[in-house]
N, CA, C and O atoms as CSV, one atom per row, in Angstrom:
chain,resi,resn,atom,element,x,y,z
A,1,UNK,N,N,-10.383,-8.261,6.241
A,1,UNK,CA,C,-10.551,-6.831,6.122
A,1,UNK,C,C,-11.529,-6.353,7.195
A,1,UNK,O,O,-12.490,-7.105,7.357
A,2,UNK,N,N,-11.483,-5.146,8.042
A,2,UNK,CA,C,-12.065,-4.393,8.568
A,2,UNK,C,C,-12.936,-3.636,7.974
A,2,UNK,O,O,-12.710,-3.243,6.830
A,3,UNK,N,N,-14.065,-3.302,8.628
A,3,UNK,CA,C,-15.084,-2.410,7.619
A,3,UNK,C,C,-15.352,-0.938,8.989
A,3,UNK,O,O,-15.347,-1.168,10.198
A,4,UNK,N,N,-15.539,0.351,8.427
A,4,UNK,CA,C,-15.673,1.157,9.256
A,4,UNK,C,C,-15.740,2.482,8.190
A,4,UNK,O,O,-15.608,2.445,6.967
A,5,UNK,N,N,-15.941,3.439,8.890
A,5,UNK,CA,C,-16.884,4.483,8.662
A,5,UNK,C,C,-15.724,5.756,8.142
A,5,UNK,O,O,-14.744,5.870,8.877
A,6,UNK,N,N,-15.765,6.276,7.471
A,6,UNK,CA,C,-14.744,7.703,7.634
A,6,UNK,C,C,-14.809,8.802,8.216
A,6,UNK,O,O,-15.056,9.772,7.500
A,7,UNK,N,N,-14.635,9.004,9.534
A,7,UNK,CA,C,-14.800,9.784,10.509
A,7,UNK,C,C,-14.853,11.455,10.026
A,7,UNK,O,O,-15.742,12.294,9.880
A,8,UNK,N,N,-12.860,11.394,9.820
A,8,UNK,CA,C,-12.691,12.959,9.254
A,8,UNK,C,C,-11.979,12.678,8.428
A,8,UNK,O,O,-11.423,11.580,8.471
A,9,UNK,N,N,-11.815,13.298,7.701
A,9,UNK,CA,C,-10.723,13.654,6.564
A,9,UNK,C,C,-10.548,15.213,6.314
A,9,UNK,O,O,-11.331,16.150,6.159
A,10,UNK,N,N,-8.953,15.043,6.350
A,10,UNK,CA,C,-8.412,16.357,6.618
A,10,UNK,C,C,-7.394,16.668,5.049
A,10,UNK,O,O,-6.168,16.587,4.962
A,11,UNK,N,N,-8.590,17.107,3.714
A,11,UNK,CA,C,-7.848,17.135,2.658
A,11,UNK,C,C,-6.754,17.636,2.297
A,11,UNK,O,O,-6.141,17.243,1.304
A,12,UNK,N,N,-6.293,18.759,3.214
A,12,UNK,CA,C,-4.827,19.157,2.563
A,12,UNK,C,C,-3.741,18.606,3.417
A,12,UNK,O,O,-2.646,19.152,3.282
A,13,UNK,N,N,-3.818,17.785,4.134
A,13,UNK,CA,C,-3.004,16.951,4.966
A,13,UNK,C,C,-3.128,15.649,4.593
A,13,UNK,O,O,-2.121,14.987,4.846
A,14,UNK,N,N,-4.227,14.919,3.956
A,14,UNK,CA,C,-3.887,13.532,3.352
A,14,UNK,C,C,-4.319,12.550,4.510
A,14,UNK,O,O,-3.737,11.465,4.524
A,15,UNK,N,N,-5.253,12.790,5.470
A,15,UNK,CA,C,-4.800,12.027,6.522
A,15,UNK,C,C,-6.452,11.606,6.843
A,15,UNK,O,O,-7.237,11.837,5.923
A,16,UNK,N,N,-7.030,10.971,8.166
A,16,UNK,CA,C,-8.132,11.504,8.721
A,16,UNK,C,C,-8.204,9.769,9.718
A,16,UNK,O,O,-7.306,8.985,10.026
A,17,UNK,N,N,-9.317,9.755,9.896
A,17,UNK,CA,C,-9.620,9.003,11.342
A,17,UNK,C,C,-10.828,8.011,10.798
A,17,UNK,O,O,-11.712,8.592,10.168
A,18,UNK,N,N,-10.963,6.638,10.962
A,18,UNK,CA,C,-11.853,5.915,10.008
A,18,UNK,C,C,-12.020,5.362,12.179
A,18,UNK,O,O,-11.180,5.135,13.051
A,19,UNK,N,N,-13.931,5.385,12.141
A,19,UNK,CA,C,-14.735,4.967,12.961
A,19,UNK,C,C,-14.918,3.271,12.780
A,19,UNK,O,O,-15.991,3.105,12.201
A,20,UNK,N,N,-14.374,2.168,13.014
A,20,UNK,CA,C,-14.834,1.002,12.860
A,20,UNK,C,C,-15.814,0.510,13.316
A,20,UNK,O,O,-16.292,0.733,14.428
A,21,UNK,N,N,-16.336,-0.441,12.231
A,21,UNK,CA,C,-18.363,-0.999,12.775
A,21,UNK,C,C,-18.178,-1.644,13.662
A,21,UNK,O,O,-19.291,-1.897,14.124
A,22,UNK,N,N,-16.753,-2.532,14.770
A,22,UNK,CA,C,-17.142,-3.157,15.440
A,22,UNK,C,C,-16.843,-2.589,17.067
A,22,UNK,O,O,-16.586,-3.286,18.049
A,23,UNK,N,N,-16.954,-1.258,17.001
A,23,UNK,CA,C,-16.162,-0.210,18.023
A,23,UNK,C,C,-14.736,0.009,18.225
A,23,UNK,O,O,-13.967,-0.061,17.266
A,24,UNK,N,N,-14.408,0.216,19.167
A,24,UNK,CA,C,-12.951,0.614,19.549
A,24,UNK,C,C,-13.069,1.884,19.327
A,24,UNK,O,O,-14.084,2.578,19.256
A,25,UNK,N,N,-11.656,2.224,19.193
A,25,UNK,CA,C,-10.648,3.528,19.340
A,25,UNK,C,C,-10.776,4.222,17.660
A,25,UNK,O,O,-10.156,3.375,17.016
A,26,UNK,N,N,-11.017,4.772,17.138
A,26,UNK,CA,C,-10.625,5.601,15.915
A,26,UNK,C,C,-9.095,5.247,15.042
A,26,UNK,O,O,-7.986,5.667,15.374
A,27,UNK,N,N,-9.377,4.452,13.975
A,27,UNK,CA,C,-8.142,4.041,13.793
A,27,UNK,C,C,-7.565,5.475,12.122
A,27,UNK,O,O,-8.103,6.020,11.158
A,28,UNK,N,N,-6.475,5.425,12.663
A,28,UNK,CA,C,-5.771,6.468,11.685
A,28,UNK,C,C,-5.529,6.480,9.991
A,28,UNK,O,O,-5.135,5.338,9.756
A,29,UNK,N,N,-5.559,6.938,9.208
A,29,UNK,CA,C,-5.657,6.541,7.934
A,29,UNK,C,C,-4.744,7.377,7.065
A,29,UNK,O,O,-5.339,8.452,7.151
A,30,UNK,N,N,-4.000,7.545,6.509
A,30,UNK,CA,C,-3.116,8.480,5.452
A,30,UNK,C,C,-3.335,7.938,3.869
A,30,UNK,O,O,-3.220,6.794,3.432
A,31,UNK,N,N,-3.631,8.969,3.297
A,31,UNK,CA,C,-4.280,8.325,1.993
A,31,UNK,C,C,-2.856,7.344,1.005
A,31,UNK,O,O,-3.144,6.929,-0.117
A,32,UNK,N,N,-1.742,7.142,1.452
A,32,UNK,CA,C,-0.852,6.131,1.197
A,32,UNK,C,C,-1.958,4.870,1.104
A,32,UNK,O,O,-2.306,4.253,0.098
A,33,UNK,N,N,-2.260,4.749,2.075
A,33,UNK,CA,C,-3.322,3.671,2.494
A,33,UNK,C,C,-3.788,3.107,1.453
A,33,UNK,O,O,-3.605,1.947,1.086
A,34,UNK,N,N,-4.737,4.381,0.690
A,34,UNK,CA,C,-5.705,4.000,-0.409
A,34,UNK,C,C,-4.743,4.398,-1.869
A,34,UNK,O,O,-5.307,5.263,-2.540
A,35,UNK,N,N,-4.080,4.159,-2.160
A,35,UNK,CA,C,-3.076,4.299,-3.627
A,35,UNK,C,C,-3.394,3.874,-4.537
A,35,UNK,O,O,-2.814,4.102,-5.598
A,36,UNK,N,N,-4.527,3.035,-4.418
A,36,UNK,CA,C,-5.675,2.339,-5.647
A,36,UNK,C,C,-6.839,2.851,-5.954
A,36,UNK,O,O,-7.388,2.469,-6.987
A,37,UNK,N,N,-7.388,3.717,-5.211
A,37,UNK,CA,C,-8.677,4.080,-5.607
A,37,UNK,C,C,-8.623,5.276,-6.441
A,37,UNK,O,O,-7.855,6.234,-6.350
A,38,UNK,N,N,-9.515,5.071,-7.222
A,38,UNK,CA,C,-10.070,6.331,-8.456
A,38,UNK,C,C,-10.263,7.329,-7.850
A,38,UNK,O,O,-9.515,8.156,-8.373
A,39,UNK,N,N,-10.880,7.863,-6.946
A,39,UNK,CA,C,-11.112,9.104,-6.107
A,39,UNK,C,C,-10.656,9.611,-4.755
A,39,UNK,O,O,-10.411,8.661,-4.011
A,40,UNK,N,N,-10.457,10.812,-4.180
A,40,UNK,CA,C,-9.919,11.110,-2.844
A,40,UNK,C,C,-11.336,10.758,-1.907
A,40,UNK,O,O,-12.467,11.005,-2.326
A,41,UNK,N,N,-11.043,10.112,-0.512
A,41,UNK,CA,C,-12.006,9.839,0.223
A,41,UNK,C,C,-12.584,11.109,0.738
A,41,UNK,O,O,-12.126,12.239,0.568
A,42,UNK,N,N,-13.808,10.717,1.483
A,42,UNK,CA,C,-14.728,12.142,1.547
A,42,UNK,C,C,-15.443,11.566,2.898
A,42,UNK,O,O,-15.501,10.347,3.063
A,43,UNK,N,N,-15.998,12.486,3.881
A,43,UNK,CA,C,-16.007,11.826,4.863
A,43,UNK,C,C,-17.376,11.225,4.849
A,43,UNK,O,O,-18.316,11.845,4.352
A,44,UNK,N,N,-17.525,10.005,5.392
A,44,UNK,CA,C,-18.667,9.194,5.361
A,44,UNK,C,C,-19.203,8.472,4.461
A,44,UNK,O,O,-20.392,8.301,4.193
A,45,UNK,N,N,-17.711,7.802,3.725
A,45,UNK,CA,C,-16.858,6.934,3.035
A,45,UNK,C,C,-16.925,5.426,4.271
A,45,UNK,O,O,-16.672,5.273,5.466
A,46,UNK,N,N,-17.405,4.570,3.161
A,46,UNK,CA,C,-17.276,3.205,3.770
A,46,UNK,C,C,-16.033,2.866,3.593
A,46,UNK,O,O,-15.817,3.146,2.414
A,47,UNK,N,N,-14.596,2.210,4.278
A,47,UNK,CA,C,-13.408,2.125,4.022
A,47,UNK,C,C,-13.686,0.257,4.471
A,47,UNK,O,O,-14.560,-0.271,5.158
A,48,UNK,N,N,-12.510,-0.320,3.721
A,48,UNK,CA,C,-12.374,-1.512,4.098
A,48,UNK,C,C,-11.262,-1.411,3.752
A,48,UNK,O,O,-10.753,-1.089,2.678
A,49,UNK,N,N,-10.719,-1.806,5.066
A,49,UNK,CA,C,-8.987,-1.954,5.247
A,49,UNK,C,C,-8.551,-2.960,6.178
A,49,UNK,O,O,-9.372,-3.650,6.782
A,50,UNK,N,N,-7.146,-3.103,6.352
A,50,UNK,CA,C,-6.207,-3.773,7.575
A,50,UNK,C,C,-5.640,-3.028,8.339
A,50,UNK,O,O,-5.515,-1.876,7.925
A,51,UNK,N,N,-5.072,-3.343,9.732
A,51,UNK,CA,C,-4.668,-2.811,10.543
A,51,UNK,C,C,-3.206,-3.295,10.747
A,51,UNK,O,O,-2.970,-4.457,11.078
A,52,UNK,N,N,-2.104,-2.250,10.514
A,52,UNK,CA,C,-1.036,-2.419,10.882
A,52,UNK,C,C,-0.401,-1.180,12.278
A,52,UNK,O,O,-0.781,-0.052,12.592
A,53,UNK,N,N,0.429,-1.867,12.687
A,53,UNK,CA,C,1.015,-0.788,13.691
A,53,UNK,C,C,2.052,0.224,12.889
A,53,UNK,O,O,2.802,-0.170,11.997
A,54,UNK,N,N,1.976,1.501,13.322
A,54,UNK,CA,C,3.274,2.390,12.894
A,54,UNK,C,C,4.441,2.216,13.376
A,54,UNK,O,O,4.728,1.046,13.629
A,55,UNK,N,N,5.187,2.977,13.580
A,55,UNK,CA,C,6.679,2.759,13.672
A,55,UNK,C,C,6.886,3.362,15.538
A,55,UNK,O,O,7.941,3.339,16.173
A,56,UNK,N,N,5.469,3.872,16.058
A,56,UNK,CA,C,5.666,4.306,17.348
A,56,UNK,C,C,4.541,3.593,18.155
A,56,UNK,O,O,4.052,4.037,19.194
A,57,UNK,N,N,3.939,1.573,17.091
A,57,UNK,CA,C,3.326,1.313,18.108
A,57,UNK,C,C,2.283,1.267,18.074
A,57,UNK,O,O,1.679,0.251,18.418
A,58,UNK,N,N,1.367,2.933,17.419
A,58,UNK,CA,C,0.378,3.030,17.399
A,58,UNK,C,C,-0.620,2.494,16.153
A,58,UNK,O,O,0.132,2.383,15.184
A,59,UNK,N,N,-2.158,2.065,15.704
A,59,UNK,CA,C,-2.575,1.454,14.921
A,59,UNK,C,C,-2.899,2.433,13.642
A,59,UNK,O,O,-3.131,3.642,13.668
A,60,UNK,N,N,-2.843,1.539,12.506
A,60,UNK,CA,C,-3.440,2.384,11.790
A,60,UNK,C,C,-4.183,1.894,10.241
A,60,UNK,O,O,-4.107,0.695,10.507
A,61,UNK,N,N,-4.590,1.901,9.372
A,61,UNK,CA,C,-5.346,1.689,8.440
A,61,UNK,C,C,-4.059,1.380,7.162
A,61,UNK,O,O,-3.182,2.193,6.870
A,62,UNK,N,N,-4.225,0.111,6.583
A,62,UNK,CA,C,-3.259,0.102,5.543
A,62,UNK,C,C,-3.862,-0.881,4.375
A,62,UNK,O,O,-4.780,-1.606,4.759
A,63,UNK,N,N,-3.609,-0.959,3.491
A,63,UNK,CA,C,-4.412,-1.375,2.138
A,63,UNK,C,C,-5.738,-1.487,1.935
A,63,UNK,O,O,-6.493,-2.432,1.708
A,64,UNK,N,N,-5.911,0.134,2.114
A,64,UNK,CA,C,-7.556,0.086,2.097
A,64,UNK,C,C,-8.128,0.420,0.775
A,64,UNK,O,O,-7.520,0.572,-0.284
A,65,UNK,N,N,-9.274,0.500,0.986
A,65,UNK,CA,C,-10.097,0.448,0.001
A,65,UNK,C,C,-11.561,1.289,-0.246
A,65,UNK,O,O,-12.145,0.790,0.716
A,66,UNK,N,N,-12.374,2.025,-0.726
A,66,UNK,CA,C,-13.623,2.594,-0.457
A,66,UNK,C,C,-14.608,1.996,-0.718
A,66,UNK,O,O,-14.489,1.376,-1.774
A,67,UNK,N,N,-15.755,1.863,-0.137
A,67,UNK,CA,C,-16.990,0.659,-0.236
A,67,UNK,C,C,-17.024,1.164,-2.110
A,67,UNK,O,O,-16.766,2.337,-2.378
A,68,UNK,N,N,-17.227,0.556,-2.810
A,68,UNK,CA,C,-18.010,1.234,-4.436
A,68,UNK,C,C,-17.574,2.105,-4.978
A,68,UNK,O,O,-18.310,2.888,-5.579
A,69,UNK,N,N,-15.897,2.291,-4.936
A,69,UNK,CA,C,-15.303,3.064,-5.980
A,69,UNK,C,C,-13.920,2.134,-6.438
A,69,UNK,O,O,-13.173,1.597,-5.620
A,70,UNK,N,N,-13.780,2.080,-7.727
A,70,UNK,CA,C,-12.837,0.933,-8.234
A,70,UNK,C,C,-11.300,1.791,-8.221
A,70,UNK,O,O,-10.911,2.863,-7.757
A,71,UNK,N,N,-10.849,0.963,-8.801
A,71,UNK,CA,C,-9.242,0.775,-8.802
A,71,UNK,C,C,-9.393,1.663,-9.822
A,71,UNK,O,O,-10.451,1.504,-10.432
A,72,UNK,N,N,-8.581,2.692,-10.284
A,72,UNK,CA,C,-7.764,3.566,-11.200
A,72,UNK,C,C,-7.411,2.460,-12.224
A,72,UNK,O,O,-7.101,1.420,-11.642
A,73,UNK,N,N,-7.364,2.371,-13.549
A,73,UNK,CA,C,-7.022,1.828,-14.152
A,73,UNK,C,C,-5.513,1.109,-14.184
A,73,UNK,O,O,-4.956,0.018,-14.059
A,74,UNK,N,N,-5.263,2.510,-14.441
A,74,UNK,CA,C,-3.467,2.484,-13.862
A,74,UNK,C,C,-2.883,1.675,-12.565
A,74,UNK,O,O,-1.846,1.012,-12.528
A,75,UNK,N,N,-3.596,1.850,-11.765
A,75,UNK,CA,C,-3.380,1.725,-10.729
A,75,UNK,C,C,-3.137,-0.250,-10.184
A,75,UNK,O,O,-2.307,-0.936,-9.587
A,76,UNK,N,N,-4.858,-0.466,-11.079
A,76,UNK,CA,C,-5.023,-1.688,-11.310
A,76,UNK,C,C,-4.582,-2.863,-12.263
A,76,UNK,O,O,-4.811,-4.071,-12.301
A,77,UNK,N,N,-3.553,-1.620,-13.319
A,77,UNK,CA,C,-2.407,-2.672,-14.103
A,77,UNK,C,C,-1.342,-2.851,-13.216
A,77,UNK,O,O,-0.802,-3.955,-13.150
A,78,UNK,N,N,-0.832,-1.588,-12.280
A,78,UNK,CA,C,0.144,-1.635,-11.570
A,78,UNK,C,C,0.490,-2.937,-10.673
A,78,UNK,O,O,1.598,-3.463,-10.566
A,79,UNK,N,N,-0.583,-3.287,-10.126
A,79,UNK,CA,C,-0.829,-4.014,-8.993
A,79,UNK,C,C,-0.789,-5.498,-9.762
A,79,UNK,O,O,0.101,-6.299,-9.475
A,80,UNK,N,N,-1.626,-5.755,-10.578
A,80,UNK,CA,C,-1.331,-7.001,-11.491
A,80,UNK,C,C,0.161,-7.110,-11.863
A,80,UNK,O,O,0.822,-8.051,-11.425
A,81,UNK,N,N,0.707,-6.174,-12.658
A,81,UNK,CA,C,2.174,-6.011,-12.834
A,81,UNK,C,C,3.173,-6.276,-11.894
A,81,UNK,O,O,4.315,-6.551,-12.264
A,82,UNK,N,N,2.738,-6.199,-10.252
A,82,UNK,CA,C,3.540,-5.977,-9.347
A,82,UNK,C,C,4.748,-7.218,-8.876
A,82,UNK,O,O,5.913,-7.015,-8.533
A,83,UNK,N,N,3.959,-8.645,-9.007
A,83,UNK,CA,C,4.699,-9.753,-9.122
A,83,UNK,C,C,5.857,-9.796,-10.074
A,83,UNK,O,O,6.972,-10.217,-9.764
A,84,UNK,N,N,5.469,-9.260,-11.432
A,84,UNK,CA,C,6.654,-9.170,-12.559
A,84,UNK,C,C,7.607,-8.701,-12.405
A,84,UNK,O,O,8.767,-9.076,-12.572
A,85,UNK,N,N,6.888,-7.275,-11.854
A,85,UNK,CA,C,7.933,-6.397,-11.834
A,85,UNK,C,C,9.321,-7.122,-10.586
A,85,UNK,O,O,10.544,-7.059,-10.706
A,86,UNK,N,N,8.706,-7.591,-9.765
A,86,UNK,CA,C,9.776,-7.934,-8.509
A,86,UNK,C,C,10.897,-8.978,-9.352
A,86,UNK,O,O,12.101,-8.738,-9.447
A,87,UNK,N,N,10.075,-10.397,-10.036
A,87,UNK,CA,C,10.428,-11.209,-10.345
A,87,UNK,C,C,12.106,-10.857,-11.527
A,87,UNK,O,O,13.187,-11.436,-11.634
A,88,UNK,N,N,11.408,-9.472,-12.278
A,88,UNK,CA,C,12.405,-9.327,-13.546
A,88,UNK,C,C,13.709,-8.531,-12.684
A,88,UNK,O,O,14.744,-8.504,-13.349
A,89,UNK,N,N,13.822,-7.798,-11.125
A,89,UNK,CA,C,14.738,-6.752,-10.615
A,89,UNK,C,C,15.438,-8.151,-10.025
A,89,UNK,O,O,16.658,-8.310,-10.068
A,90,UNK,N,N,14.699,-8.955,-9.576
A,90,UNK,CA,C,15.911,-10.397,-8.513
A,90,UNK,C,C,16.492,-11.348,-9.930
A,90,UNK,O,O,17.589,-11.899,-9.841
A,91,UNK,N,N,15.883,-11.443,-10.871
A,91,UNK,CA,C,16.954,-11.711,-12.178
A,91,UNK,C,C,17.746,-11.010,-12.453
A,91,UNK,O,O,18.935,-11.319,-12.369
A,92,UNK,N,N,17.326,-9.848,-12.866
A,92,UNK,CA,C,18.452,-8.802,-12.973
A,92,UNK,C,C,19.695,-8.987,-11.885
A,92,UNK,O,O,20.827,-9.290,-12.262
A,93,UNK,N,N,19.260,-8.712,-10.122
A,93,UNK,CA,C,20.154,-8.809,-9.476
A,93,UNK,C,C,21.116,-10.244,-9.369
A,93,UNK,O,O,22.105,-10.384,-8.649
A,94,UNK,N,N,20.548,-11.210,-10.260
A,94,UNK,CA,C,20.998,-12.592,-9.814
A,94,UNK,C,C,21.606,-12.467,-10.953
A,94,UNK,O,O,22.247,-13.515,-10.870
A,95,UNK,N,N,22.009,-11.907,-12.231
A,95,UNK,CA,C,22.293,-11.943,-13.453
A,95,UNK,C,C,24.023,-10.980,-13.129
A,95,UNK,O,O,25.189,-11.321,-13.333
A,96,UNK,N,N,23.494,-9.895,-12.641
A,96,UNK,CA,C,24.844,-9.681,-12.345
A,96,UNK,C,C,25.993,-9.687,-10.930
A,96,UNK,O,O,27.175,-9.347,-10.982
A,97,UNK,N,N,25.443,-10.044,-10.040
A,97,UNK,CA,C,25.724,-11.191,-8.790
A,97,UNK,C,C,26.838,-12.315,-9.859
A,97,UNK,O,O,27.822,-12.867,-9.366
A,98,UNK,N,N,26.418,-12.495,-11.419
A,98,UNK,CA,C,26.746,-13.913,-11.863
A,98,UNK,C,C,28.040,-13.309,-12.580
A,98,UNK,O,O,29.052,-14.003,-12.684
A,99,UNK,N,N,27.990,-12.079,-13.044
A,99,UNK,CA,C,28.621,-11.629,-13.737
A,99,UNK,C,C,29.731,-10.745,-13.303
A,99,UNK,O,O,30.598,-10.413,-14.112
A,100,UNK,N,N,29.756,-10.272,-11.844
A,100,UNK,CA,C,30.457,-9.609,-11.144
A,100,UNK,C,C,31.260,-11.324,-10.618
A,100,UNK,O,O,32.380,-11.070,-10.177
A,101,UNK,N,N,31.078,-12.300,-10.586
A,101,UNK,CA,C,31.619,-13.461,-10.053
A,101,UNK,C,C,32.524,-13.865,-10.839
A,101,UNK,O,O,33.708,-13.990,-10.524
A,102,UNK,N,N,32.038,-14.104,-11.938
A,102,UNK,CA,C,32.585,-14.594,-13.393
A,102,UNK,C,C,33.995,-13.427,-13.374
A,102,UNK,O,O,35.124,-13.624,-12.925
A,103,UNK,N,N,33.600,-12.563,-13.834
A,103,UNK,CA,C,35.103,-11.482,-13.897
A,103,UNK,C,C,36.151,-11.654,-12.578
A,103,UNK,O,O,37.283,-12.114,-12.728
A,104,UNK,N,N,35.604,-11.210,-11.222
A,104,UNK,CA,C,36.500,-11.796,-10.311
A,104,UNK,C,C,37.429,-12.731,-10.454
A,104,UNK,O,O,38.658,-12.704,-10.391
A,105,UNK,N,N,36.375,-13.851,-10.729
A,105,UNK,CA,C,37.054,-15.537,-11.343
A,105,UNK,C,C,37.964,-15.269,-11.853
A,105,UNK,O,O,39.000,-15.408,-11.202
A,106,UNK,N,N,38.079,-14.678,-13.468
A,106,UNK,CA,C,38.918,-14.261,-14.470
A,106,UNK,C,C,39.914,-13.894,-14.175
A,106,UNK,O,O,40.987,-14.493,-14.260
A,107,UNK,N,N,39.616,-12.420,-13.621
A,107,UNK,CA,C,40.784,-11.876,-13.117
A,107,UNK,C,C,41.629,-12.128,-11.813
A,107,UNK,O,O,42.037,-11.166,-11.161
A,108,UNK,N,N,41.971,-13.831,-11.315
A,108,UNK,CA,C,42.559,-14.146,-10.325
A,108,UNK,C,C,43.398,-15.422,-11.690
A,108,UNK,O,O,44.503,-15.915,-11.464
A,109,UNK,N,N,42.842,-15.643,-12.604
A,109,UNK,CA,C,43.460,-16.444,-13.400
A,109,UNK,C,C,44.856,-16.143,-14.228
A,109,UNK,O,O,45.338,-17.007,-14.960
């Protein structure tokens, strides 16, 4: 994880510019980013995040986090839940993958 500063935040746009402690360029942030935290960031917000590229290349802030504000409750069953949830939709899809096979079968008999 990266650690850096919250530059701006631009609340009715969702967005803003996080200053990193080890310099560089201003990396970009959209509160997608933070989908776990209990509160909207505010500027001069400690963020700890990763850096992924966008879709044009450019860098930007992704599963971040705010120095000392926790997970939403909800938020933080979600995320525990999240393995299950995948695990029970590729049964499902493998269940009827089995069952769309089976009838085919049948109906060539």
């Amino acid at each position: 994880m990266v650690k850096g500063v919250l530059k701006t935040w631009k609340e009715d746009r969702g967005f803003g510019f996080i200053k990193p402690d080890n310099g560089g360029k201003d990396i970009f942030i959209h509160i997608s980013a933070l989908n776990a935290v209990s509160r909207r960031p505010t500027t001069g917000d400690v963020i700890y995040y990763q850096i992924a590229k966008d879709n044009r290349g450019k860098y930007k802030a992704v599963n971040a986090q705010i120095e000392g504000v926790s997970l939403t409750d909800d938020k933080a069953e979600d995320l525990l839940k999240t393995g299950s949830r995948k695990k029970r939709v590729v049964a499902m899809a493998i269940g009827l993958i089995i069952i769309i096979a089976v009838a085919v079968f049948l109906s060539y008999k």
